[in-house]
Backbone of each chain as ProteinMPNN parsed JSONL, in Angstrom:
{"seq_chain_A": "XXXXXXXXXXXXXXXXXXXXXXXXXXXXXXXXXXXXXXXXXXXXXXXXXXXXXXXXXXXXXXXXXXXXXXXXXXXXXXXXXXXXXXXXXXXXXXXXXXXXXXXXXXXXXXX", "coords_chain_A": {"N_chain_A": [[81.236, -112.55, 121.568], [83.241, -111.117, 122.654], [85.77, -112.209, 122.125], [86.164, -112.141, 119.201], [85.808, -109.262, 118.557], [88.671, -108.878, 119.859], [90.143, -109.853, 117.956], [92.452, -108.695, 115.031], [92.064, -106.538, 112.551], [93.075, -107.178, 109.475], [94.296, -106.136, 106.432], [93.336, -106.023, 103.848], [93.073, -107.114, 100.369], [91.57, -106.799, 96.282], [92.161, -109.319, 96.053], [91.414, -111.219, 98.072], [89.217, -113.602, 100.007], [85.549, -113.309, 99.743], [83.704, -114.695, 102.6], [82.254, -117.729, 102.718], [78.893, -118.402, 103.029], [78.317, -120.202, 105.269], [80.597, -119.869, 106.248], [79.875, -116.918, 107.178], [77.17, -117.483, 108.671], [78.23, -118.431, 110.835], [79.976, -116.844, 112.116], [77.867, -114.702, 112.202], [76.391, -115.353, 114.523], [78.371, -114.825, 116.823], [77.816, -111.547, 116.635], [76.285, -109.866, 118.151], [73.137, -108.63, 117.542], [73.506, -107.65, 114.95], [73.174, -108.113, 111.403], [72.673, -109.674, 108.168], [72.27, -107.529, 104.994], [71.365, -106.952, 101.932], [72.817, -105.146, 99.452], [72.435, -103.837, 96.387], [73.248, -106.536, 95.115], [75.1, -106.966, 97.113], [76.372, -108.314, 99.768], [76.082, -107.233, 103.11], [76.887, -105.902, 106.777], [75.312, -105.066, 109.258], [73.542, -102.604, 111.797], [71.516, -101.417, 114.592], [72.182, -98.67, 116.799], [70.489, -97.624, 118.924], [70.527, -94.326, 120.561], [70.419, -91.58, 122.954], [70.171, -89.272, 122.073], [70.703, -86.677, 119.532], [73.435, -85.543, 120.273], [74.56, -87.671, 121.547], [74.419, -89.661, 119.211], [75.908, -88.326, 117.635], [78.703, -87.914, 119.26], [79.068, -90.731, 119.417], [78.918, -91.808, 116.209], [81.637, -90.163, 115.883], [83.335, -91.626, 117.474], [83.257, -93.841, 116.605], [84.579, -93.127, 113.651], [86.677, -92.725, 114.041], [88.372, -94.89, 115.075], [88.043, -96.535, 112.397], [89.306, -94.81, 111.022], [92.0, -95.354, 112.16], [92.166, -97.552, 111.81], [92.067, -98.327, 108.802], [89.752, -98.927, 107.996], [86.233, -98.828, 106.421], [83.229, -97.693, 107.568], [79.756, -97.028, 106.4], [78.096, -94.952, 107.935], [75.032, -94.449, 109.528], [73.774, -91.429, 110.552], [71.478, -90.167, 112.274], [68.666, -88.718, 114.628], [68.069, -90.047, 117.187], [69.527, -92.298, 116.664], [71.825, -94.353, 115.266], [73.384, -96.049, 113.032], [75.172, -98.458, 111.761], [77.208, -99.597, 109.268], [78.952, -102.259, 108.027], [81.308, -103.352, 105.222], [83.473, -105.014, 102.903], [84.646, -103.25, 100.699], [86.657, -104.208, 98.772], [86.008, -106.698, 97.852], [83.964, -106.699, 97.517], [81.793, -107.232, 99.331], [81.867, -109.854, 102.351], [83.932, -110.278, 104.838], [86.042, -111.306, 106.972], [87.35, -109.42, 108.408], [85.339, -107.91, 108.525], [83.454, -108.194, 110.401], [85.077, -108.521, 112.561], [85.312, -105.866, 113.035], [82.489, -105.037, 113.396], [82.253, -106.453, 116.013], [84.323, -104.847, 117.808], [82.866, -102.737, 117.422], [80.336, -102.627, 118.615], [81.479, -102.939, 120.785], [82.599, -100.481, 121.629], [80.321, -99.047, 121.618]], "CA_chain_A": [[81.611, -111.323, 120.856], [85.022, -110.529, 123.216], [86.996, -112.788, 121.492], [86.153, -111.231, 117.678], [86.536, -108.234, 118.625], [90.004, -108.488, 120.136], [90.853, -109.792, 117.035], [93.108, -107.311, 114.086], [91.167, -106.221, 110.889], [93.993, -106.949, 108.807], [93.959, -105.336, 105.246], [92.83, -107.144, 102.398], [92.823, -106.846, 99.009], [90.718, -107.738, 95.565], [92.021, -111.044, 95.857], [90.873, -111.995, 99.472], [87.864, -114.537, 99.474], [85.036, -113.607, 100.319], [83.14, -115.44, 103.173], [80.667, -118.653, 102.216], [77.588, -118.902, 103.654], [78.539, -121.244, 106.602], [81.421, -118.793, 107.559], [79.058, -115.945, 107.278], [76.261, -118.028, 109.341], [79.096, -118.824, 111.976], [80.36, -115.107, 112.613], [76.808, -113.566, 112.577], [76.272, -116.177, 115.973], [78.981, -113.902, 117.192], [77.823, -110.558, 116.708], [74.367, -109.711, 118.775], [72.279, -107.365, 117.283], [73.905, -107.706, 113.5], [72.094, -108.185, 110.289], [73.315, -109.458, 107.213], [71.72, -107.097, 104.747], [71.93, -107.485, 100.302], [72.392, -104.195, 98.79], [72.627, -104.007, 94.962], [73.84, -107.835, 95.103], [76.493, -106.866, 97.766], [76.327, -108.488, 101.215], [76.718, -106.31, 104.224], [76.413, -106.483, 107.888], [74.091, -103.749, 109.687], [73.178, -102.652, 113.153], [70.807, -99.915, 114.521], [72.099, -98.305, 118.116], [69.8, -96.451, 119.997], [70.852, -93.288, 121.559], [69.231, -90.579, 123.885], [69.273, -87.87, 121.326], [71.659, -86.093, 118.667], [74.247, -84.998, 120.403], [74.742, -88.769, 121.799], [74.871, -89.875, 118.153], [76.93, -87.526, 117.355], [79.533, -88.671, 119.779], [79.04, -92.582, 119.206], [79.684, -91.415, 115.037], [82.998, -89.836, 116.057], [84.165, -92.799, 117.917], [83.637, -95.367, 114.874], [85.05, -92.986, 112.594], [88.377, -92.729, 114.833], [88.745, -96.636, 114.903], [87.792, -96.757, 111.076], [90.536, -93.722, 110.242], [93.278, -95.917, 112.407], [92.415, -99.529, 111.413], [91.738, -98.092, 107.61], [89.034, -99.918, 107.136], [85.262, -97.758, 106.865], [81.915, -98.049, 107.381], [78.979, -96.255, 106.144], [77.51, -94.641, 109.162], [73.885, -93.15, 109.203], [73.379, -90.601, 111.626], [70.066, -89.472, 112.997], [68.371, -88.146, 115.85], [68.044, -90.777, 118.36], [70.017, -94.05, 116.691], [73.124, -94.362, 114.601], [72.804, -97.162, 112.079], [76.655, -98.883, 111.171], [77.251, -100.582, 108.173], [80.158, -103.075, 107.405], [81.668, -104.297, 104.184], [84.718, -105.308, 101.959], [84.776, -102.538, 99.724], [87.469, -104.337, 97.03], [85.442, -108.082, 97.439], [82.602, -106.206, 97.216], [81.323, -108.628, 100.62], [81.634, -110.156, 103.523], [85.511, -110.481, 104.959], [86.129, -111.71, 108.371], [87.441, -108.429, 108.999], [84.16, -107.038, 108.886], [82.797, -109.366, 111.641], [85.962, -108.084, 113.559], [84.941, -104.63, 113.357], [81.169, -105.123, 113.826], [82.67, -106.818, 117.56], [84.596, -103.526, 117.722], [81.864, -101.053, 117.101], [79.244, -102.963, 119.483], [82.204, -103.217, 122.302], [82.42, -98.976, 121.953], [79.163, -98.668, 122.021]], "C_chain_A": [[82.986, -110.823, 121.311], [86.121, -111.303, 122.295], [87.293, -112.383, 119.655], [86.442, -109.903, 118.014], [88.099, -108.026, 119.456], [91.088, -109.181, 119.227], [91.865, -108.474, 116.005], [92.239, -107.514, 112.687], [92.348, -106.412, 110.179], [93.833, -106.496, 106.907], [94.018, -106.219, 104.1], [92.623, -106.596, 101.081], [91.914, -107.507, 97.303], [91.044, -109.473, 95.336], [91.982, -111.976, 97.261], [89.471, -111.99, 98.834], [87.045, -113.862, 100.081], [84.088, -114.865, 101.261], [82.643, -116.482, 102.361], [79.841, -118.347, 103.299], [77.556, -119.128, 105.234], [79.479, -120.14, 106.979], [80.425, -117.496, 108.004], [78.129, -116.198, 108.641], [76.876, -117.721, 111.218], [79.312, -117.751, 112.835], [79.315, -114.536, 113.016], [76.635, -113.948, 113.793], [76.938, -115.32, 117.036], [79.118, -112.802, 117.871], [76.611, -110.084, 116.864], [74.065, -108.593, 118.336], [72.262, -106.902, 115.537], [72.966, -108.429, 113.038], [72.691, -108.547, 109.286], [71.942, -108.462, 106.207], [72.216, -106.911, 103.027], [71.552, -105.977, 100.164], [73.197, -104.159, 97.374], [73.463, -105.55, 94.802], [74.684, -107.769, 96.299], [76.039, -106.963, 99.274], [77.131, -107.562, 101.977], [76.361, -106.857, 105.772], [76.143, -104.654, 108.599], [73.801, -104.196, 111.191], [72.975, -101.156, 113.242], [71.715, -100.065, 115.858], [71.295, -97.107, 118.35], [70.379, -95.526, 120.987], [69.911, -92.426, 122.178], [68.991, -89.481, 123.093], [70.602, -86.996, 120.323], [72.793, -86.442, 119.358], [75.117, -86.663, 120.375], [74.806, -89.747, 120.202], [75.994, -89.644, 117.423], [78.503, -88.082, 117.794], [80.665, -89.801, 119.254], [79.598, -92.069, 117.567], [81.257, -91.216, 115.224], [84.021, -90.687, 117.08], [84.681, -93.788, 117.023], [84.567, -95.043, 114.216], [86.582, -92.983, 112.889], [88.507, -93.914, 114.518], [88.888, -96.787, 113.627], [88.906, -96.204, 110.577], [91.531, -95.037, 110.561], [93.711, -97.104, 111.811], [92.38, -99.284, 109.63], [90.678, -98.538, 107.045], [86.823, -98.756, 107.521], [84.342, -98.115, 106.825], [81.241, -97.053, 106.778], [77.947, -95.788, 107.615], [76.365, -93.692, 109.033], [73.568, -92.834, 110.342], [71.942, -89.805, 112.002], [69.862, -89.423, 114.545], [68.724, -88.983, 117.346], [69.126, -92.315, 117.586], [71.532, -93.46, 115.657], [73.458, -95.871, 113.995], [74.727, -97.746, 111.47], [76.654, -99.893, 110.049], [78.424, -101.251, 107.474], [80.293, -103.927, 106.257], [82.752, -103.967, 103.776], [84.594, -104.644, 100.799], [85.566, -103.506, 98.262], [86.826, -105.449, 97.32], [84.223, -107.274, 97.221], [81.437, -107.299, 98.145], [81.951, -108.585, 101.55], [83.08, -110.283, 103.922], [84.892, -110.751, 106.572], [86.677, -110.51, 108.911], [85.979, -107.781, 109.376], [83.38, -107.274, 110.005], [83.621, -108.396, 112.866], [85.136, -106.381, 113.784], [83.328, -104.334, 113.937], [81.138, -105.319, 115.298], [82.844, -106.076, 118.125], [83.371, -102.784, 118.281], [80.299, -101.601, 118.184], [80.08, -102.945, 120.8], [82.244, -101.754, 122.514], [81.398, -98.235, 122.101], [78.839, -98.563, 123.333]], "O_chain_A": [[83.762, -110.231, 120.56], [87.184, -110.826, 121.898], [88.375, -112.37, 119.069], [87.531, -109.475, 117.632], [88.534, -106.88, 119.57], [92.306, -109.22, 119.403], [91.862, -107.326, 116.449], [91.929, -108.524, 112.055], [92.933, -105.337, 110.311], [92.769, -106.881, 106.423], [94.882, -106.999, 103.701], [91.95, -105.583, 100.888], [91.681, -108.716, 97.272], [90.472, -110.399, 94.76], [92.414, -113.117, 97.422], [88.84, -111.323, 98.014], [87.469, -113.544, 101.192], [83.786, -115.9, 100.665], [82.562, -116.191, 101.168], [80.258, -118.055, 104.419], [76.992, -118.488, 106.121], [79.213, -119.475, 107.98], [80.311, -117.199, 109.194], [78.196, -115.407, 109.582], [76.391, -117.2, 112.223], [78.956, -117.677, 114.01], [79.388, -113.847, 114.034], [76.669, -112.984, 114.557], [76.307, -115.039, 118.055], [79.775, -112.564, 118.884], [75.863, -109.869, 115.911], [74.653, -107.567, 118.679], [71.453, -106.17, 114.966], [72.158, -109.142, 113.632], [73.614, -107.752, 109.105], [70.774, -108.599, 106.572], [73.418, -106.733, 102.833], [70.481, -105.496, 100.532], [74.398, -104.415, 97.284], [74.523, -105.423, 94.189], [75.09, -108.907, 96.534], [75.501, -106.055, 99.908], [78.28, -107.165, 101.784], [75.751, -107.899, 106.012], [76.662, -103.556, 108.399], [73.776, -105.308, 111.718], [73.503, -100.187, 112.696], [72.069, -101.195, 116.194], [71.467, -95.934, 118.016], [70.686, -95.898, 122.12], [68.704, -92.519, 121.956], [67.986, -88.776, 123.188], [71.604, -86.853, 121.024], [73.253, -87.567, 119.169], [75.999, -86.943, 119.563], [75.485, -90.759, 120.369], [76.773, -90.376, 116.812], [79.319, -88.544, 116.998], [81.851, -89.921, 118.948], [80.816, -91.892, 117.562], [82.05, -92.034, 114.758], [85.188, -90.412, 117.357], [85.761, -94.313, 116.752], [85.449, -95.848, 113.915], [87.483, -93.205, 112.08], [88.858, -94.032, 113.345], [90.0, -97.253, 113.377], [89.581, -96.841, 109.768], [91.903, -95.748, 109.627], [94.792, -97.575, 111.457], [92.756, -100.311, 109.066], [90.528, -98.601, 105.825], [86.435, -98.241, 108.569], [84.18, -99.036, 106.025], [81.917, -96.059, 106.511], [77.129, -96.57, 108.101], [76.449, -92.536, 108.618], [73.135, -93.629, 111.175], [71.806, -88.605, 111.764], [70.578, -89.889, 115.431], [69.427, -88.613, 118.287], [69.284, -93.305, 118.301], [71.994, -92.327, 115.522], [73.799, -96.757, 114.779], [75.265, -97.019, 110.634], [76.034, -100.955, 110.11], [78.83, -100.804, 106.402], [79.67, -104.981, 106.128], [83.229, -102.866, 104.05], [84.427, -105.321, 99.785], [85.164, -103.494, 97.099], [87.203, -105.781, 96.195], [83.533, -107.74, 96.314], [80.508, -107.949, 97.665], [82.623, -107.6, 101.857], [83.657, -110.476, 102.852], [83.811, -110.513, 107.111], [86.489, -110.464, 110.127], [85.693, -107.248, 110.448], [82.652, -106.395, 110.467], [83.085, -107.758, 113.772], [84.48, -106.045, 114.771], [83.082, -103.495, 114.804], [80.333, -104.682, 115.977], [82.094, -105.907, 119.086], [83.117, -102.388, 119.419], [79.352, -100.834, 118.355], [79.468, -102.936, 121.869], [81.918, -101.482, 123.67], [81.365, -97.092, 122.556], [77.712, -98.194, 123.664]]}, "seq_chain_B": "XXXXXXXXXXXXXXXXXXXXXXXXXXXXXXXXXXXXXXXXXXXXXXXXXXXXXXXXXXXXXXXXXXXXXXXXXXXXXXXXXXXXXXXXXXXXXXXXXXXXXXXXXXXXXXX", "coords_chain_B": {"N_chain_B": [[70.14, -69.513, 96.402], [71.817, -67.821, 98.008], [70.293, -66.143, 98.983], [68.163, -67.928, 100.519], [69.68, -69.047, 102.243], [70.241, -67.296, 104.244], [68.021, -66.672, 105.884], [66.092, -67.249, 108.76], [65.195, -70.903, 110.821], [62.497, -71.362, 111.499], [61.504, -72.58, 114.24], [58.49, -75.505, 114.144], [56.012, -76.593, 115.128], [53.782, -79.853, 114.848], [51.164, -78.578, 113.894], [52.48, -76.894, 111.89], [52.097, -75.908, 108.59], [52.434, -78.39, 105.515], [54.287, -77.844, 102.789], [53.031, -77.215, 99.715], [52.953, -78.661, 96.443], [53.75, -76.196, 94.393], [55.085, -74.92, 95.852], [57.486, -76.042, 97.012], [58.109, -76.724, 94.444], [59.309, -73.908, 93.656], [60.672, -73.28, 95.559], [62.849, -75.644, 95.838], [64.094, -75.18, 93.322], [66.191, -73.326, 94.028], [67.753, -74.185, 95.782], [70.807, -75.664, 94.515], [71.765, -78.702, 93.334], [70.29, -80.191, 94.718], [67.674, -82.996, 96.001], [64.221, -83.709, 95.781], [63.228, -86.661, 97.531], [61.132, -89.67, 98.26], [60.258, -91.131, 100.991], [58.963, -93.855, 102.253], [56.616, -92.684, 101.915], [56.916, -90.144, 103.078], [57.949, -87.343, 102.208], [61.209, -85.887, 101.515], [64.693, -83.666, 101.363], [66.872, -84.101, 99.641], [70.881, -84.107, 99.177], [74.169, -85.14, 98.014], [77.586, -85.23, 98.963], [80.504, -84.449, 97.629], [83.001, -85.726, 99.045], [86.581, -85.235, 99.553], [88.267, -87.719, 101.034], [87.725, -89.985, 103.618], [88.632, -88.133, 106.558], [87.475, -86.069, 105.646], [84.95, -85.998, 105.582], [83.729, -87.064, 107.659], [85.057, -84.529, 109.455], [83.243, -82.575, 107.557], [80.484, -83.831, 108.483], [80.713, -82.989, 110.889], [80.62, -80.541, 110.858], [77.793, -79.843, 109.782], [76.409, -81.135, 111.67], [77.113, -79.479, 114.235], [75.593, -77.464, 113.706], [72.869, -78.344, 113.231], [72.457, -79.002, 115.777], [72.343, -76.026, 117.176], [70.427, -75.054, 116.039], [68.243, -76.649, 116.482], [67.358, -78.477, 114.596], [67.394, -81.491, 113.105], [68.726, -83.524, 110.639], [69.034, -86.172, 108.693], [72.014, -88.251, 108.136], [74.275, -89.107, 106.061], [77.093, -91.123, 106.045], [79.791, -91.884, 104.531], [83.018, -92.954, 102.874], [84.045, -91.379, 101.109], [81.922, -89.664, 100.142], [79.084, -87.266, 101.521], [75.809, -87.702, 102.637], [73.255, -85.94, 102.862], [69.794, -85.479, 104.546], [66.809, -83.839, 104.563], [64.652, -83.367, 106.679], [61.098, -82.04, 107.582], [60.427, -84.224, 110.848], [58.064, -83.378, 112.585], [55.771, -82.835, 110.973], [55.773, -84.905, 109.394], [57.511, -84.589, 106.502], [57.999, -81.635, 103.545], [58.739, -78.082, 105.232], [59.616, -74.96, 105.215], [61.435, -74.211, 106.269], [63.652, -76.458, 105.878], [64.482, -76.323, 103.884], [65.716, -73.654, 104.019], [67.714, -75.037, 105.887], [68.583, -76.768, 104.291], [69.56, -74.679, 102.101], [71.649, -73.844, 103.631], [73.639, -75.94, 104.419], [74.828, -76.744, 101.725], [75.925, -74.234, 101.814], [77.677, -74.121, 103.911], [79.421, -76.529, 103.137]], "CA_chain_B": [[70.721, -69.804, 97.223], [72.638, -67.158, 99.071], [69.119, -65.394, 100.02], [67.436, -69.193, 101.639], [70.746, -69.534, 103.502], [69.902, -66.18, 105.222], [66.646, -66.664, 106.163], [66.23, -67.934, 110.267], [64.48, -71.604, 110.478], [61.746, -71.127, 112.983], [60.941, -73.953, 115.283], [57.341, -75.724, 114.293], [54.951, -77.741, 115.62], [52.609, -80.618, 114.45], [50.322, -78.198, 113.195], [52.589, -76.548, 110.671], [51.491, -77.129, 107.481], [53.388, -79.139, 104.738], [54.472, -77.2, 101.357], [52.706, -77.508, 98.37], [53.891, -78.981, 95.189], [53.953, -75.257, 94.231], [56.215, -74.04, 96.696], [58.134, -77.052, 97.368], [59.494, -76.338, 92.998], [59.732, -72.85, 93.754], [62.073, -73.494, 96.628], [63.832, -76.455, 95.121], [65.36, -74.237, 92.407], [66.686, -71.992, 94.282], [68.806, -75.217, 96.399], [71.278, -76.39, 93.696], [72.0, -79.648, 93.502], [69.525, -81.195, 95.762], [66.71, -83.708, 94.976], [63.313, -84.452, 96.484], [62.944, -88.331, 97.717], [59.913, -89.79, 98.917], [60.93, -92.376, 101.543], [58.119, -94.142, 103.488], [55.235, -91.838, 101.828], [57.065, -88.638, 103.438], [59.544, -85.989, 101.096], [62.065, -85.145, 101.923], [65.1, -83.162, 100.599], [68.521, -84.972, 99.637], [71.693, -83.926, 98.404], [75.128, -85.77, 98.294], [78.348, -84.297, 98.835], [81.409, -85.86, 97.441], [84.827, -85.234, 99.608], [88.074, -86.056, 99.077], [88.317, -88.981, 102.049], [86.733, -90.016, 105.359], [88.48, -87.574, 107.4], [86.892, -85.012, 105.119], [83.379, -86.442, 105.488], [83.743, -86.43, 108.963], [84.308, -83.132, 109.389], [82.12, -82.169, 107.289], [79.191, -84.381, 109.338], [80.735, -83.138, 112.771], [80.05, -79.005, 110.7], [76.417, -80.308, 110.142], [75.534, -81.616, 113.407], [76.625, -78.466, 114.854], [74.848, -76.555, 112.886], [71.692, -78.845, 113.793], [72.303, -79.108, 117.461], [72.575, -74.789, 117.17], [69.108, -74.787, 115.174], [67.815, -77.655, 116.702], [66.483, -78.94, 113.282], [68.527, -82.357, 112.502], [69.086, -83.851, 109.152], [69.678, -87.671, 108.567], [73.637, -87.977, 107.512], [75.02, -90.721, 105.585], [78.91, -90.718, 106.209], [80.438, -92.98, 104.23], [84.647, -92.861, 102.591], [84.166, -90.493, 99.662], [80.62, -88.756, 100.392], [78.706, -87.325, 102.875], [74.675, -87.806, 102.088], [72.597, -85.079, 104.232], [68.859, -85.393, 104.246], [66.575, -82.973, 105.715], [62.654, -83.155, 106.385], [60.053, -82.005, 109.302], [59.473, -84.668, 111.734], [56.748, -83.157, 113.184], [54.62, -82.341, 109.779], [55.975, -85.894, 108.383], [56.962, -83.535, 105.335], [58.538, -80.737, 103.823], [58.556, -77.336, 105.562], [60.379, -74.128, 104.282], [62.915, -75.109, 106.97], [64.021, -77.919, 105.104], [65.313, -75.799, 102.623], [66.843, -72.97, 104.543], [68.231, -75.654, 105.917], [69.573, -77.553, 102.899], [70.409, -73.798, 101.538], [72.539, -73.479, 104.702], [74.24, -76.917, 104.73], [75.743, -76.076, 100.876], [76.925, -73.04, 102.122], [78.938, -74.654, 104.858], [80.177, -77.672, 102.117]], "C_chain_B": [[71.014, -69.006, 98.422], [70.885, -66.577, 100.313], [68.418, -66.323, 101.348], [68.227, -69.095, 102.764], [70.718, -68.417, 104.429], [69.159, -66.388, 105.907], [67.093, -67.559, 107.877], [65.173, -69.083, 109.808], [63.84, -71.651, 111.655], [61.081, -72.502, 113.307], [59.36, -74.261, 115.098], [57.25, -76.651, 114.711], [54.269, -78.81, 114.281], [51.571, -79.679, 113.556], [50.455, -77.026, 112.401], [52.174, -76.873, 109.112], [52.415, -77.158, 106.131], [53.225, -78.01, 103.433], [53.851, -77.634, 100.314], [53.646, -77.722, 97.326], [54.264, -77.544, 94.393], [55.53, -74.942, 94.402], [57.136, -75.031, 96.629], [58.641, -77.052, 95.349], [59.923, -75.52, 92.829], [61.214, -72.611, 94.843], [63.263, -74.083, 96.503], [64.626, -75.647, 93.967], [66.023, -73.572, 92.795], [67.72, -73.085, 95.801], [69.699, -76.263, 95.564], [71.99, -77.458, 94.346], [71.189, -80.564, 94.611], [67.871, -81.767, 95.41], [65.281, -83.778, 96.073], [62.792, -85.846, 96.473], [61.373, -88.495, 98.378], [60.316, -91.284, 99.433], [60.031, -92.362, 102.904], [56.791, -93.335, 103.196], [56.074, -90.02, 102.065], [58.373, -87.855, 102.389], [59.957, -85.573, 101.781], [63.36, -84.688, 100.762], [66.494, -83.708, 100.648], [69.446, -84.198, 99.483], [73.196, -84.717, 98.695], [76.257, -84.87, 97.792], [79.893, -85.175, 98.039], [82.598, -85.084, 98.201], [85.719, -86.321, 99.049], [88.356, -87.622, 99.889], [87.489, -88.96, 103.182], [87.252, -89.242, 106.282], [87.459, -86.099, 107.059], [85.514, -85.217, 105.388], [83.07, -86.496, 106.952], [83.441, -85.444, 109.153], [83.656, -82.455, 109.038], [80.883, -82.368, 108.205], [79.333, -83.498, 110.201], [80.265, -81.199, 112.25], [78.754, -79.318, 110.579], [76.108, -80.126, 110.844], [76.04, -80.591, 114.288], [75.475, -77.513, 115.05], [73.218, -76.973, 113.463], [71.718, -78.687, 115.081], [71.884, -77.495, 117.906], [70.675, -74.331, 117.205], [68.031, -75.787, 115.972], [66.659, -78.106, 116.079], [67.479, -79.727, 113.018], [68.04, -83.327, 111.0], [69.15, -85.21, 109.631], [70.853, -87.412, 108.181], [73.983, -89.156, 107.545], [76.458, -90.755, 105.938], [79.404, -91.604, 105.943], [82.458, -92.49, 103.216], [84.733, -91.558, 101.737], [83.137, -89.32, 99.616], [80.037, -88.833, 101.871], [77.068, -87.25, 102.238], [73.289, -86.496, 103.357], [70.787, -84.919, 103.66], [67.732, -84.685, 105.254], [64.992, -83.153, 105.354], [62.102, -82.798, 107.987], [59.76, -83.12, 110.248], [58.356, -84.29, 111.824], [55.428, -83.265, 112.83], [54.954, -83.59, 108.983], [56.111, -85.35, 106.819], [58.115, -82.558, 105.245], [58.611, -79.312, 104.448], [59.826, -76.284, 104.959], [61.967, -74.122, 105.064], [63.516, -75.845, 106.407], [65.174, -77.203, 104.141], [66.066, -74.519, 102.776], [67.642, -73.574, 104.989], [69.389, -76.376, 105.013], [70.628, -76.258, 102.196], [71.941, -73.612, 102.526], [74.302, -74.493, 104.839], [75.026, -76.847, 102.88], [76.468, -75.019, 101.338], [77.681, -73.52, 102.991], [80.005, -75.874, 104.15], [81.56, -76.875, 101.728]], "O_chain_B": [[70.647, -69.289, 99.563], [70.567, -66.603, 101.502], [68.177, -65.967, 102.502], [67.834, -69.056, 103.93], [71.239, -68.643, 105.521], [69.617, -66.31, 107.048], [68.087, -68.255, 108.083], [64.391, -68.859, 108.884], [64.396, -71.918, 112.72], [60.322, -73.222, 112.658], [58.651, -73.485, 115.739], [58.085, -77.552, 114.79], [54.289, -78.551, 113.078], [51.202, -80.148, 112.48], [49.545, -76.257, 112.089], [51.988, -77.995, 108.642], [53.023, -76.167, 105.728], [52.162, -77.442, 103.184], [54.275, -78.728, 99.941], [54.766, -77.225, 97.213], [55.214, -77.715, 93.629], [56.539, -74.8, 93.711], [57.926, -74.638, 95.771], [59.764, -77.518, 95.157], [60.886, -75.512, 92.062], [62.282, -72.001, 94.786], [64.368, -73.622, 96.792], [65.856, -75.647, 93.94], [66.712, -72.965, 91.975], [68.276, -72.452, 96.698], [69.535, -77.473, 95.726], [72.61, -77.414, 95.409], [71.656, -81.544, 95.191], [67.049, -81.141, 94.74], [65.545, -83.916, 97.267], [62.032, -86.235, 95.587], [60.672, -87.603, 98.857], [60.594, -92.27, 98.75], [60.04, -91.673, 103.923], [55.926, -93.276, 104.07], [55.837, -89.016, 101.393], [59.539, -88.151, 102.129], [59.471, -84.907, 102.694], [63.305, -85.079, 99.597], [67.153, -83.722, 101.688], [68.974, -83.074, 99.655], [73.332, -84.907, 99.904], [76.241, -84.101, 96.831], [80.087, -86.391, 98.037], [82.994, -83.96, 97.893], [85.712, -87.428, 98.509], [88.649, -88.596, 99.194], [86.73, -88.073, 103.573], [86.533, -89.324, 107.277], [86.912, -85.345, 107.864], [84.903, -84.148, 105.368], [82.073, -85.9, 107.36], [82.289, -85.01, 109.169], [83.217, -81.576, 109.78], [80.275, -81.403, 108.668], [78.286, -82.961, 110.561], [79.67, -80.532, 113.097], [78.253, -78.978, 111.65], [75.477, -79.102, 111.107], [75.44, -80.637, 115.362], [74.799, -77.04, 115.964], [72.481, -76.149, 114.005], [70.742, -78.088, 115.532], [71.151, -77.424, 118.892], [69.984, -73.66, 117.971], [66.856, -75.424, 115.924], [65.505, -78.195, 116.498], [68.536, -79.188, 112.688], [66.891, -83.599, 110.651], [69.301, -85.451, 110.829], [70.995, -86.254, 107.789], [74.055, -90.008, 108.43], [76.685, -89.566, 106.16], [79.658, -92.414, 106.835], [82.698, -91.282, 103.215], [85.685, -90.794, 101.894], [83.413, -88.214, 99.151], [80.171, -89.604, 102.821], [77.058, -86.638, 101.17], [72.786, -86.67, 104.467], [70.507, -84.368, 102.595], [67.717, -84.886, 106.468], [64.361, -83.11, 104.298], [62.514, -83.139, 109.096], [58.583, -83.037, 110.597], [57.496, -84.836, 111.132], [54.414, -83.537, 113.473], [54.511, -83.562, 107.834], [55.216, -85.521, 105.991], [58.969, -82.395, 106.117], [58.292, -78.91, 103.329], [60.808, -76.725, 104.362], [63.117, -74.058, 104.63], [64.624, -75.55, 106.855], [66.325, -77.515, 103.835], [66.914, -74.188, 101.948], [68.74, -73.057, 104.783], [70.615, -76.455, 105.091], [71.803, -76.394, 101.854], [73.048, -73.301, 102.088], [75.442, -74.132, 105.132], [76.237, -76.966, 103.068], [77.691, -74.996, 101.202], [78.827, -73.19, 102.685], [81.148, -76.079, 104.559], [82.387, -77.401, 100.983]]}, "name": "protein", "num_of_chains": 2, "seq": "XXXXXXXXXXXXXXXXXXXXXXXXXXXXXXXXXXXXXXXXXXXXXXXXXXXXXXXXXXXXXXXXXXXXXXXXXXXXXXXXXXXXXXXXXXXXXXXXXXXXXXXXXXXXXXXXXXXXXXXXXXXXXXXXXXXXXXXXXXXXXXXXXXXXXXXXXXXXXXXXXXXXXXXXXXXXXXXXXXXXXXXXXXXXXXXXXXXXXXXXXXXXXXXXXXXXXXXXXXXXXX"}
């Protein structure tokens, strides 16, 4: 996982590929605790963290969303009591990007 | 609206008891724009916000989760680029309680 995450998310647009399969497969090996996860057709990558209790959510949220503002690139972040749930994808492929991998590395190394 | 968002949300137990389909449409009208889900068997009360960008949705979340940490009654919170998703139900009573919806009245008024 050190070596993906000290990769750069670099910015992509509707005409970057998404992943296949096999790259997908390759990256998830990667990133401990990730999920790929299909919502409305649209591959994502998912991870719960467990925290001690709001506030500690709270926090961990306002760390991601700093990284996310700088690097431009965003997740969907669900916040509750004890966990904090991250969710990575390629908004314009509508999928999987190797950035997203990068950031998933990221967001488990600030954890 | 304005009157729910007045109202104090008093701290229950387990052996509060859940709102009737009554109360629970009597209440709901009077929280515009917000829906009742049923996720997992239990209701709860939705509403989605739309902001301008993710620093906006941020702050918004980080006015929330004060607000909860204050009350210490917390919401689920989606936080994704464009919207912020805030969902509010009892733990305790697996359910809605009239909290829920001073709550929800509260969390418009801070939008």
């Amino acid at each position: 996982m050190d070596q993906l995450s000290k990769l750069k998310c670099q910015a992509c647009d509707a005409s970057a590929k998404l992943l296949s399969q096999d790259e997908i497969e390759s990256l998830l090996s990667q990133v401990q605790g990730w999920e790929i996860i299909v919502d409305s057709g649209i591959k994502k990558l998912k991870c719960d963290f467990a925290t001690k209790n709001y506030v500690k959510s709270v926090a961990f949220t306002n760390v991601i969303a700093e990284m996310a503002e700088t690097i431009n690139h965003h997740p969907q972040i669900i916040l509750e009591y004890a966990s904090v749930t991250v969710i990575w994808w390629s908004h314009n492929i509508k999928g999987l990007h190797k950035n997203d991998f990068i950031m998933a590395a990221k967001t488990s190394e600030l954890f």
